[in-house]
C-alpha distance (Angstrom), angle and dihedral (degrees) to the residues before:
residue distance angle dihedral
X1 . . .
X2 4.16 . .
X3 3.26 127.2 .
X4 4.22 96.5 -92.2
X5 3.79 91.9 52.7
X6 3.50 93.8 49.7
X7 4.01 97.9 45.4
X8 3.80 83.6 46.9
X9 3.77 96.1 58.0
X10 3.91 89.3 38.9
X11 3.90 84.9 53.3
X12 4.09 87.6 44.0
X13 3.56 88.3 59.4
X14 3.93 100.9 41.2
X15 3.70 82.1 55.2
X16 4.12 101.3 41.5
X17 4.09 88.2 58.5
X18 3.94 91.6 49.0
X19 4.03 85.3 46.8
X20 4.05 106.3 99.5
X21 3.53 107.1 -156.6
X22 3.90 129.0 -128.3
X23 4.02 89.1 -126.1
X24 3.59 142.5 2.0
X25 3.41 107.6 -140.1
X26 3.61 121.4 128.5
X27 3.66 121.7 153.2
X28 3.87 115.4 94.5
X29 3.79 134.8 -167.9
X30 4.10 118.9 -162.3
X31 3.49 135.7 131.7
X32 4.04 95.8 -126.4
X33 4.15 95.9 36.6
X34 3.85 97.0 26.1
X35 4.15 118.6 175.7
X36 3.50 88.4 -2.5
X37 4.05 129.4 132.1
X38 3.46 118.7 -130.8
X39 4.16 129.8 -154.2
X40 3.53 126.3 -173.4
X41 3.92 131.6 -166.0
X42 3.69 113.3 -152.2
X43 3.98 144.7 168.0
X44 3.36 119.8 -138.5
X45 3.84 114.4 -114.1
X46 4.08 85.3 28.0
X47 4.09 107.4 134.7
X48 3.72 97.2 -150.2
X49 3.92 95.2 53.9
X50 3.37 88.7 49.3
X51 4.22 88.3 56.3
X52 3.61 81.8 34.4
X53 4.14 87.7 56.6
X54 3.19 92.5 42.4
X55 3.74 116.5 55.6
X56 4.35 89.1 38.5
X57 3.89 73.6 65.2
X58 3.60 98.9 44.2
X59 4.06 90.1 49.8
X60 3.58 92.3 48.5
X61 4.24 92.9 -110.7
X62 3.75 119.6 156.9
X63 3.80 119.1 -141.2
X64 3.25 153.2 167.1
X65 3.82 127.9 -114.8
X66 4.01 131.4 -160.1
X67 3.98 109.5 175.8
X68 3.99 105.7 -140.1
X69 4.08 83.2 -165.5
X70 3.78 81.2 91.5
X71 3.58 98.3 31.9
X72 3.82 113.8 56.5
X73 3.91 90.2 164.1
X74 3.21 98.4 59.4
X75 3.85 100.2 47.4
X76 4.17 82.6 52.2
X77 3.41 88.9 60.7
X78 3.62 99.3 46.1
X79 4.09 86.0 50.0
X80 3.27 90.0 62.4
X81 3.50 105.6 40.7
X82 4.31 95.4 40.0
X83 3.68 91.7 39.2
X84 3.69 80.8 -133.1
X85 3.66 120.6 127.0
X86 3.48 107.5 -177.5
X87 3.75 134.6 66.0
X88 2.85 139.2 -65.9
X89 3.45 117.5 43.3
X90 4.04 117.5 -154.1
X91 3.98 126.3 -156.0
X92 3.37 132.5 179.8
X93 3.34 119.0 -171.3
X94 4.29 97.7 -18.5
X95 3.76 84.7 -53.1
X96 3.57 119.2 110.3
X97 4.02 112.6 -132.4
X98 3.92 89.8 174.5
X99 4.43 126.6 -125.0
X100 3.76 142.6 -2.7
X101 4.00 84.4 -76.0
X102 4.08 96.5 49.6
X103 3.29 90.8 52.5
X104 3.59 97.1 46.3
X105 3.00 93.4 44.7
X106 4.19 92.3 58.9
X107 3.64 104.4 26.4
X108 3.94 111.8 32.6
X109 4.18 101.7 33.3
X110 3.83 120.5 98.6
């Protein structure tokens, strides 16, 4: 790791624990993403976290939220370290299973 990457995820982190998030919710039940905990990254105004938002409601997941509207380092740093550019971000369980389509994809098909 050089010395950017690892004052960027030092930043990241400074930054995550001054993050409030939207809801604390964390305990899920599902038969693909069982007794997992789920965070999302999301922009307001963003169409997919809004599908993304809805269906973990719909299927009865808890989750939590941080809004990156307000937090433009933070969704810099997880660009570079997701190789994902677009919103929203999906985890499950501190790993990283990528957008609105990953994670439907894993968690909500039959």
């Amino acid at each position: 790791m050089n010395r950017k990457s690892f004052w960027l995820n030092i930043i990241t982190l400074i930054l995550l624990a001054s993050c409030t998030p939207k809801n604390e919710n964390t305990k899920i039940i599902s038969p693909k993403c069982r007794n997992g905990q789920i965070v999302i990254y999301t922009r307001s105004k963003c169409s997919y976290c809004v599908k993304l938002k809805k269906a973990l409601t719909q299927h009865d997941y808890h989750f939590t939220e941080y809004d990156l509207t307000t937090n433009p380092q933070i969704h810099e740093s997880l660009k570079t370290t997701t190789n994902q550019v677009t919103v929203p971000y999906v985890f499950l369980n501190e790993n990283f299973i990528g957008g609105y389509m990953n994670f439907k994809e894993k968690c909500l098909s039959e």
